[in-house]
N, C-alpha and C positions, 0 to 999 in steps of 0.2 A: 492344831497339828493335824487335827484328821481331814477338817476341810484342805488343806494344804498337799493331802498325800493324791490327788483328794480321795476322802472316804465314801463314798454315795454310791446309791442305787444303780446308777448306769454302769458304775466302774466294778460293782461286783456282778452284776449279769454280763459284762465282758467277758471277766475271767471263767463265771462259774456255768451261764446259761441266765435263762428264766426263771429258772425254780430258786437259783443262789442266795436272794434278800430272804427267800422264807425257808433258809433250809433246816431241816430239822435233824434232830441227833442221830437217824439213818443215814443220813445223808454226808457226816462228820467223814468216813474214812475215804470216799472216794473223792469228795471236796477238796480235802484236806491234799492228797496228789496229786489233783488238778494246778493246784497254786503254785506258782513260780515262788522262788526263794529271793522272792524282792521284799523293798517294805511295805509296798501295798498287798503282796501277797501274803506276808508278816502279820500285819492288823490285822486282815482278814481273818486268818489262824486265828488269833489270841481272840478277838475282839465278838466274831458272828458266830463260828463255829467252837469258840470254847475248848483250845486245844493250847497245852501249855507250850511257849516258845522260849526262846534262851535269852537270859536278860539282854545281853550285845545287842540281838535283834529287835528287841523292845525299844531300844534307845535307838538304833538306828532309824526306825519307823515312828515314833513318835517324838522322838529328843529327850534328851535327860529332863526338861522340866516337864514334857507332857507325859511320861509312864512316873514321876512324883503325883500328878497333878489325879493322874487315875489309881494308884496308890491310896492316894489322899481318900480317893471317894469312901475304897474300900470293896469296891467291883474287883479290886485284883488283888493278890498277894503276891511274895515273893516268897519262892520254896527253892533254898538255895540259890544257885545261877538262873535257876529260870522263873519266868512269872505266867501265873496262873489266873483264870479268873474264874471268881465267884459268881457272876451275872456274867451280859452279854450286854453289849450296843450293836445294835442295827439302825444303817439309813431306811427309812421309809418317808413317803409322801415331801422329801427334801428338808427332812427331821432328822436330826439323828436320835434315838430312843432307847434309852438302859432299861432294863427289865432283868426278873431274875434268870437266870440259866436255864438248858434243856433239863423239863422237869424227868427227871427219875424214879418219884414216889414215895414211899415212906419218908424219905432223907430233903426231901425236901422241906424249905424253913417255911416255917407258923408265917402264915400270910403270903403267901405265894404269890408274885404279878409276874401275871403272864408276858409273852410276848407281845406284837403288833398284829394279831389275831386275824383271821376270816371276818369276821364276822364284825369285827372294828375299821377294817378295809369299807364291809358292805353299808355300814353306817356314814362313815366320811362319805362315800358318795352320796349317799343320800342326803346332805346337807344342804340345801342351799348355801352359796358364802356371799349373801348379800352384806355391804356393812353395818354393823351394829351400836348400839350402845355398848349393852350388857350382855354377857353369854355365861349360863351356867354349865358344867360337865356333872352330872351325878353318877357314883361309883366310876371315878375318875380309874383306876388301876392305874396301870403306869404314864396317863395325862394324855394318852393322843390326841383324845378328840379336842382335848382344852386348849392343848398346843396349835391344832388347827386354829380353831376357833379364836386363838389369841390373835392370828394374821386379820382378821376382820373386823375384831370384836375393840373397841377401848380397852373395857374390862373384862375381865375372865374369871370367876370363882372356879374350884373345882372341888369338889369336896367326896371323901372317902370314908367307910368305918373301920378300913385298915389302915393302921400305923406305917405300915409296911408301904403300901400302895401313896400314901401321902408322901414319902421320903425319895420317894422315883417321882413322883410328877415335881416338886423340888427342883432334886437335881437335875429333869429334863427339861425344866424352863431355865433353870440355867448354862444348861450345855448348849442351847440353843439360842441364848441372849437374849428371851425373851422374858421382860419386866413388867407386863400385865395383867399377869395372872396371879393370881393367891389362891391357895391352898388352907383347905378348912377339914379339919378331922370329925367324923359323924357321919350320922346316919342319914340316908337319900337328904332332903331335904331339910333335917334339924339344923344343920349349923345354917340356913339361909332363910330360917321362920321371916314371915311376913315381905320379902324382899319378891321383886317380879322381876323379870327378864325378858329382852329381846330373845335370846336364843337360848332353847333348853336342850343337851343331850344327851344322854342316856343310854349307857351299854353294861350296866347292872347285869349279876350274875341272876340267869331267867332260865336256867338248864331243871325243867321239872325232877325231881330226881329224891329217892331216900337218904342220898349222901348229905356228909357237909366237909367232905373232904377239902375240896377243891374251893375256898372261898371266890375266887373271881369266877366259875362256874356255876356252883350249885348254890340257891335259893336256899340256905341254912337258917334257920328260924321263922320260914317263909312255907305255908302245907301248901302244896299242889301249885295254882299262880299265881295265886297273892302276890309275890313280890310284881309281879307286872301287872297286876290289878290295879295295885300301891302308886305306881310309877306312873302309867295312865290317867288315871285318878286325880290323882296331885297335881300333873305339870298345869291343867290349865290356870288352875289360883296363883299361876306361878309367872304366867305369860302375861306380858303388855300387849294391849290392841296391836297389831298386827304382830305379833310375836310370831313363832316357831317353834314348837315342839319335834324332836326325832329324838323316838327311843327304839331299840330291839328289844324283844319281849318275847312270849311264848303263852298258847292260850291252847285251854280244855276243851275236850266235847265230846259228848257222849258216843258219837257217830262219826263216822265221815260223809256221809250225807245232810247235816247241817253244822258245818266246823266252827263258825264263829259267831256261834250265841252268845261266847262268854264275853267277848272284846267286842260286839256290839251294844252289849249290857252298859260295861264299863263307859263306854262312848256318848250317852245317851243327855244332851241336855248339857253340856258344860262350853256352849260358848266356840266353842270351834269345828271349821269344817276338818274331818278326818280322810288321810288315804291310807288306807290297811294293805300292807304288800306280804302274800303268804311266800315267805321265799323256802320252805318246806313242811313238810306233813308226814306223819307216822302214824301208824299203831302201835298199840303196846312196845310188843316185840322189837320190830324194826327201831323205833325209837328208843331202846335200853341196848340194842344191838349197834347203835353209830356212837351212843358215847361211852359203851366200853369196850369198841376194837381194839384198844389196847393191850387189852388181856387177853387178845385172841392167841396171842402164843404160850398160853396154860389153860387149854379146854376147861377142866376143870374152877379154875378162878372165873372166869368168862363165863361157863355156864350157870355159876352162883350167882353173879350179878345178873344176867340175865332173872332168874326164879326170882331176885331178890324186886329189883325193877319191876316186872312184870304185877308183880304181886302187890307192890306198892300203887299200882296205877290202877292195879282190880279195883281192890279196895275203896280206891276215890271214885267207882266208875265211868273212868274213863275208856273212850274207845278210840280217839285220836287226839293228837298232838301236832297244833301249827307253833312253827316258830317262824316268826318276820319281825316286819317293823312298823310302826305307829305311827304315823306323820299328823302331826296338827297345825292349823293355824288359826288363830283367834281374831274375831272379830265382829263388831256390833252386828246386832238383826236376828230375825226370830227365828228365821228355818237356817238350820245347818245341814252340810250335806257330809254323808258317809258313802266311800266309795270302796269294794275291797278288790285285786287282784292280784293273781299271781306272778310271781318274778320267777325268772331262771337264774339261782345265785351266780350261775358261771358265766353269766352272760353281764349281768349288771356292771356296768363303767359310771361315772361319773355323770350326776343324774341332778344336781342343783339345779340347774335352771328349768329341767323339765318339772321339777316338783314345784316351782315358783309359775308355772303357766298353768298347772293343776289348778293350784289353790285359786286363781283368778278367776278358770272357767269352772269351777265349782259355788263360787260366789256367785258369778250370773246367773249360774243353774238353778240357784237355789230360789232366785225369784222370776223362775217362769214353771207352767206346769203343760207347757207342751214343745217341743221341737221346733214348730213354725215361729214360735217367737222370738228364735233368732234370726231371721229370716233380714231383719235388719241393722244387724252387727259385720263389721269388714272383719272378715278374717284371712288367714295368710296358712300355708300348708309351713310348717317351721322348716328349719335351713336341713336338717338333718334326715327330710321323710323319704323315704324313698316308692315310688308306687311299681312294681312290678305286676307287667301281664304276661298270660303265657297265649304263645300264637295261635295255641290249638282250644283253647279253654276259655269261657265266658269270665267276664269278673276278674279281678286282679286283688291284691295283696297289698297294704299301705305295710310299709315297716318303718320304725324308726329306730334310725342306725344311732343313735348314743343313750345313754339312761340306761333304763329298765326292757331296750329293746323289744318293744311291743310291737302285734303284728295286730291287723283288724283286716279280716275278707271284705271285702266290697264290690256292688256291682258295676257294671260298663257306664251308667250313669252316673253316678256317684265319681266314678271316676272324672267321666268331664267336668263335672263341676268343680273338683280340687285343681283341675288344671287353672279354670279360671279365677280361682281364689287368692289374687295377688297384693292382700292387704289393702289395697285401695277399694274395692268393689265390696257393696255387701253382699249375702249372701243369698238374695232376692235378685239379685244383679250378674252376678256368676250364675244362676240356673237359668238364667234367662239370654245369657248370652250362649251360655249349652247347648241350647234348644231343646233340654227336656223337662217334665212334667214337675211338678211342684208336688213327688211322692212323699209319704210319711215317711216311707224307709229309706228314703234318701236323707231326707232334714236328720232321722235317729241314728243315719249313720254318721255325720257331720258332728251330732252333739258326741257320739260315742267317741269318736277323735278329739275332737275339741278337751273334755274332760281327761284325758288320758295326755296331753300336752304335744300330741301329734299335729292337732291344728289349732292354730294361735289366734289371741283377739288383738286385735291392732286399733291402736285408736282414731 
């Protein structure tokens, strides 16, 4: 009935804007007046922004069997004439996805699953979706990534240590008719001892924090980063040769002048090359200050938590907080390569295949130990780079316009030679078709690109 009305993404940013699929409980009263008094305006109401409507219009918008059928689930009730819901459905990623309601706090139920999150967004991108065998979801919440993951994958495990979270990824593989996936209750990887997988991924609660309010948020039985120590750690015993690890995580350190001792640590020796994407950074402060702006409309609740955070992160001595995401990929040979950079989360789109030209040109990297020895590989500038120069100014600017939109300075030279980098030629071949000098900072700006998936190996 919803595909029918139809329910999706495109058809609520019609009505509502851009912001409509993510809109949050501020956003309920003027939403709510935008919407035409149709039945897709109808759903909309009852179903994304949680706004009770009059049974009549429930059945007109979904049919008598389909507000039974959500009834049934127990996402809705009937209160009186009209029906109400408990949780929420939203389209996302061409999903439809139930989760529990805009959270309010105290009142909120033991085991809480969130919505279709930031930061569940910033992970599905970052997946490759090559086809698979096997794909694992650890701290499934309400099943996104496994749901994704199910379109590629055979098989799909997903496994939770909430009850709660296990009963939504359920009912989401079945709202979506997908039959591939199974659902296992426990903790990160117990319910899958000894098993490996093509694709692991991972959006586990990684928020450093004294709370344990928030189970799909905060690291509760977990001090400082353990739990993404834990998750790091683990996935490689968990990966087949050429498998895939993506998890979101969050890492310690004492300073912000060397942030990632701790997730270098973790990284060290297990078998796979890593890309580390710092998608933000904190202190203290700042860091207890973004995840309790909630409270910013009771100074005083807000400033408690603020002392309380802060004080909890003295204590560990910490001086900054990165949270991103872990990319691995596994496979035979002695040197692995760790590569780390920054991402701008608002900028990140859909970054799979750039993550799959990483890991390739990280494996060749891994066995040479200087720049000229690509020197005989064809490489190709990928479909999406874009090189801008400016008329007054030496040197130009490579960007690439999809992923992780990475930019790298480069000189006038370097420049011609990406011109003549057309997959067929190697790269001994293009500089010489140039006509410029065979420099070092020419070849480390070519490897600098190349690893970063801005230019590609062709075979």
């Amino acid at each position: 009935m919803l595909r029918a009305l139809p329910y999706t993404e495109e058809s609520v940013v019609e009505l509502l804007g851009d912001d409509g699929p993510s809109a949050s409980l501020s956003d309920v009263p003027v939403f709510d007046r935008r919407l035409p008094d149709t039945p897709l305006g109808n759903a909309i109401r009852l179903l994304l922004l949680q706004v009770s409507i009059a049974r009549d219009d429930a059945i007109e918008a979904l049919g008598k069997d389909g507000l039974d059928a959500l009834l049934t689930t127990g996402l809705a009730v009937e209160a009186g004439d009209r029906i109400e819901m408990r949780g929420r459905i939203a389209p996302a990623e061409g999903l439809l996805m139930s989760f529990d309601g805009f959270a309010v706090g105290d009142d909120d139920p033991h085991g809480y699953v969130a919505s279709y999150t930031p930061t569940a967004s910033w992970l599905a991108a970052l997946t490759p979706r090559r086809r698979v065998g096997r794909a694992l979801d650890i701290g499934t919440g309400s099943g996104a990534q496994a749901l994704l993951a199910a379109r590629h994958s055979e098989q799909v495990i997903a496994t939770d240590l909430n009850p709660r979270a296990v009963a939504f990824t359920a009912l989401n593989a079945a709202l979506n008719g997908i039959d591939n996936l199974e659902v296992r209750l426990g903790s990160l990887f117990e319910p899958v001892a000894g098993q490996t997988f093509d694709l692991i991924t991972c959006n586990a609660p990684y928020v450093v924090s004294p709370e344990d309010r928030w189970q799909y948020r905060d690291a509760a039985g977990f001090e400082a980063d353990q739990l993404s120590q834990t998750v790091v750690t683990q996935v490689p015993a968990h990966l087949n040769q050429d498998g895939v690890g993506c998890m979101l995580v969050s890492w310690l350190a004492e300073s912000e002048e060397d942030p990632d001792v701790h997730v270098d640590l973790w990284l060290q020796d297990n078998g796979c090359d890593a890309w580390v994407l710092g998608l933000s950074g904190a202190d203290p402060l700042d860091h207890a200050a973004g995840w309790n702006e909630h409270l910013s409309v009771n100074p005083e609740a807000y400033g408690a938590a603020l002392d309380k955070w802060t004080a909890y992160l003295e204590e560990l001595g910490v001086g900054w907080i990165t949270e991103g995401a872990v990319l691995l990929h596994k496979r035979p040979g002695a040197v692995h390569m760790i590569r780390t950079d920054p991402v701008d989360e608002d900028e990140l789109e859909y970054a799979g295949d750039q993550v799959e030209r990483v890991f390739k040109a990280l494996e060749l990297v891994s066995r040479i130990d200087d720049p000229a020895q690509l020197l005989g590989e064809r490489l190709a500038l990928t479909e999406d780079a874009n090189i801008q120069q400016s008329a007054t100014e030496e040197g130009a600017t490579v960007i690439l316009e999809e992923g992780t939109w990475h930019e790298v300075e480069i000189d006038d030279e370097t420049v011609d030679v990406l011109v003549e980098l057309d997959g067929r030629a190697t790269l001994a071949e293009a500089i010489d078709r140039a006509r410029v000098p065979r420099r070092h900072s020419t070849l480390a700006d070519v490897q600098e690109l190349l690893e970063l998936g801005i230019v590609e190996l062709r075979s």
